[in-house]
KOLLUM-843863 format. One record per residue (C-alpha): x, z, y. Coordinates in steps of 0.02 Angstrom, whole numbers, plus 32768, in hexadecimal, padded with zeros to 4 digits. Layout:
# KOLLUM-843863
XZY
...
***
This chain:
# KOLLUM-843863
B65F8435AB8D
B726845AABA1
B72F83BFAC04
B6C183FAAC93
B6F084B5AC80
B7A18473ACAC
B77783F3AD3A
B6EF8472AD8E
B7848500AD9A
B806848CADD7
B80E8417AE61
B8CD83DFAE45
B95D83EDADC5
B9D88467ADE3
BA7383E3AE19
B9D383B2AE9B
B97F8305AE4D
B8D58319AE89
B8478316AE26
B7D58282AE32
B75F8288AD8D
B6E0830EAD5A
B6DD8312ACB4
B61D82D2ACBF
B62A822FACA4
B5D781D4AC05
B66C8180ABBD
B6B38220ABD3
B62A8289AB75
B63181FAAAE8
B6FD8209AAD6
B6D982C6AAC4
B65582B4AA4F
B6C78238A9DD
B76E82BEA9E7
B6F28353A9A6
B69882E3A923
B75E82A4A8FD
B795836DA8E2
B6E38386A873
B71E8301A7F7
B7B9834FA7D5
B75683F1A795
B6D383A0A748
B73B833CA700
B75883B0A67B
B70A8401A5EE
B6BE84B4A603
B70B8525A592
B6A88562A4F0
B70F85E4A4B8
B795866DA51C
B816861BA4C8
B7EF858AA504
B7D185CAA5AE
B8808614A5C0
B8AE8562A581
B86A8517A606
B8CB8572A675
B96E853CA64E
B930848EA6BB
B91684F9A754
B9B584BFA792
B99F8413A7AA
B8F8842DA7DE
B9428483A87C
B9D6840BA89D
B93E836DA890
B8BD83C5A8F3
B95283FAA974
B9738336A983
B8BC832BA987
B8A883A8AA1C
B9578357AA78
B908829FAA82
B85482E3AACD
B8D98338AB43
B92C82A4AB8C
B889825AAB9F
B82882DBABE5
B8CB82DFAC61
B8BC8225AC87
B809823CACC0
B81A82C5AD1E
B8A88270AD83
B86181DFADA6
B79F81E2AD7B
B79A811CAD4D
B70A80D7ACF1
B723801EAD0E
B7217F97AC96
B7CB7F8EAC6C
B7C98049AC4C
B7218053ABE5
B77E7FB8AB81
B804801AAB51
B7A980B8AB23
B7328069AAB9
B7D78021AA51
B81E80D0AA6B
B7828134AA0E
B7908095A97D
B83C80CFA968
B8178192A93D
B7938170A8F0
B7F180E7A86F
B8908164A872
B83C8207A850
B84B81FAA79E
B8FF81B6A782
B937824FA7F6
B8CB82CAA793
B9378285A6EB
B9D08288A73D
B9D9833AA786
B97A8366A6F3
B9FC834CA68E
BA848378A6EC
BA538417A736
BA09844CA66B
BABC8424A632
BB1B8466A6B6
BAB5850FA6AB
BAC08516A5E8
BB7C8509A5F0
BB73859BA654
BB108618A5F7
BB6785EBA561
BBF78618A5C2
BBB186B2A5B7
BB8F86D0A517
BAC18694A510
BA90865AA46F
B9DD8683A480
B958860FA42A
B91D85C8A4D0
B9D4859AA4EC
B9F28548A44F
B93A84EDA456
B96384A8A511
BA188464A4AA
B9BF83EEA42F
B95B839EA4BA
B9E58393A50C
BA348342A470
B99182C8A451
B99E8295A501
BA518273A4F7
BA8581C6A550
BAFE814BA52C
BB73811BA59B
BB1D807CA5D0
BA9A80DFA5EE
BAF08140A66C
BB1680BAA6BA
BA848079A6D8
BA448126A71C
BAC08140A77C
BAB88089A7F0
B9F280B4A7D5
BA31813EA848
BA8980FEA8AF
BA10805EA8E1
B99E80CCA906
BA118132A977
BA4480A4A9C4
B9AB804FA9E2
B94E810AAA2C
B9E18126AAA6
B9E9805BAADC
B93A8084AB0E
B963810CAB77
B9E980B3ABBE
B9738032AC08
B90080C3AC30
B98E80F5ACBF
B9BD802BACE3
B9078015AD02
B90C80A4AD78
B9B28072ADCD
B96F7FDCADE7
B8E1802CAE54
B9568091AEC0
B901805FAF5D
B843806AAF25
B883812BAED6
B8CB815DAF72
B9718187AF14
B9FE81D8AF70
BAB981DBAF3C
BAB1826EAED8
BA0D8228AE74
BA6E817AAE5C
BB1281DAAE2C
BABA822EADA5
BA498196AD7A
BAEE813FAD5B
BB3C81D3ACF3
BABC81D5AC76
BAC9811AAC6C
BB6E8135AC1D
BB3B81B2ABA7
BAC2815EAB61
BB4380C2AB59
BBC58148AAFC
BB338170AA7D
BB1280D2AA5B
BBCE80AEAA3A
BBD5813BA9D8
BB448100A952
BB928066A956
BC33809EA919
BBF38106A8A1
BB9B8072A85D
BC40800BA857
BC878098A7F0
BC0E8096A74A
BC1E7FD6A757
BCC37FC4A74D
BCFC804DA6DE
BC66807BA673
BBCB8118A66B
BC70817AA631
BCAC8193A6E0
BBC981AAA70B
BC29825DA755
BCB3820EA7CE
BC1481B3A806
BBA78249A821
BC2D82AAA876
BC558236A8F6
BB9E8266A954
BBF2831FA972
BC5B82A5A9F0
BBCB82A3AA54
BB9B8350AA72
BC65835CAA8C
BC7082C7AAFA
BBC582DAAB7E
BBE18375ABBB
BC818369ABF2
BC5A82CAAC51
BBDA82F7AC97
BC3F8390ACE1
BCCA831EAD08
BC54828BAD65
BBFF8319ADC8
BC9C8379AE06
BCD482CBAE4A
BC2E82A4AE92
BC20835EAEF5
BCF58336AF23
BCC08283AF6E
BC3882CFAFDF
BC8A8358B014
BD1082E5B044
BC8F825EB09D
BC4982ECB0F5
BCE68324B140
BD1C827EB16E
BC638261B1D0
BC84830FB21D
BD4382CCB25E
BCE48245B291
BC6A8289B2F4
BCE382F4B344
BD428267B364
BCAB821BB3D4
BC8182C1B424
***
């Protein structure tokens, strides 16, 4: 599996967390299991081709297949990261990771719509753009058309969305409380807390972030289902940078400690 390729190569991140899990435990093999069964429904899913028309039809979709089955491959990410870190398989942990795998399993198919339809339209627009008006093109339109929502509908989809955003990054959330907690029995150092704590608080911004998109399509309508879709780029925006920011302060604070002990000890020499 990826899982143990990665944890038998690797003993710590690069910033220096160390590596307690292997990758080999069974509520590990089962969450991998679920994430590859969750990326087979979104092929099988849908219907195979009969014609080459319909096959180049098809792949006007391929678009929002990526952008779902990148989301896909980012969530098994942050938890294959979690249990590498800290290698916890304790009650509280197999609670929440049994409600984790209910959640992609119950979300697989709203985000296979959604991206669907988004990443169809968006790549239609552009081809058109560019002068396609081949039969495949015009065939992927009216199913396009026939699937068409209102703008209730969009709303709905759209807090559909963003629940389930919500309620997957919550989880991980209390994924790294859980581990905080356990500081002592994990052996954590500064620099493991530090970053314990910084992904705390990205997982809190997420979670903001869904639920302000949710705010927006309930208080002014599925015709503003885009100003709530957008406002997720914040968080590829927002992350990054913090993270950056939290771990150029964190390196600045113990460089600083460690001259102080060295004045220090000096001081007593």
């Amino acid at each position: 599996m990826l899982r143990n390729l990665i944890s038998n190569t690797k003993d710590q991140s690069k910033s220096g967390f160390r590596y307690r899990g292997d990758g080999n435990t069974r509520l590990e093999n089962l969450t991998d299991a679920v994430f590859a069964f969750s990326v087979t429904l979104l092929v099988i899913s849908s219907e195979v081709p009969k014609t080459y028309v319909e096959l180049e039809a098809s792949m006007y979709g391929f678009v929002g297949f990526i952008a779902c089955t990148m989301m896909l491959f980012g969530i098994w990410n942050s938890h294959n990261e979690f249990f590498l870190r800290y290698g916890l398989t304790d009650k509280l942990t197999k609670t929440l990771n049994f409600l984790f795998l209910f959640l992609l399993l119950f979300y697989i198919y709203p985000l296979k719509y959604l991206f669907s339809f988004i990443g169809t339209l968006f790549y239609l627009r552009i081809k058109m753009a560019l002068g396609d008006q081949s039969e495949a093109l015009l065939i992927k339109m009216n199913e396009l058309s026939a699937s068409n929502m209102e703008v209730e509908q969009w709303t709905d989809l759209m807090v559909r969305f963003g629940v389930g955003i919500f309620c997957i990054y919550t989880i991980f959330f209390a994924f790294y409380r859980n581990a905080l907690k356990k500081r002592e029995q994990l052996q954590l150092n500064d620099l493991e807390i530090h970053e314990t704590k910084t992904y705390m608080h990205c997982y809190l911004f997420v979670m903001a972030v869904s639920v302000i998109s949710i705010l927006v399509v309930l208080l002014f309508g599925g015709d503003y289902s885009h100003v709530s879709g957008l406002i997720y780029v914040s968080i590829a925006i927002f992350t990054p940078i913090y993270k950056k920011r939290r771990n150029r302060l964190y390196v600045k604070a113990s460089e600083r400690a460690a001259e102080e002990k060295t004045e220090e000890d000096e001081r007593k020499a």
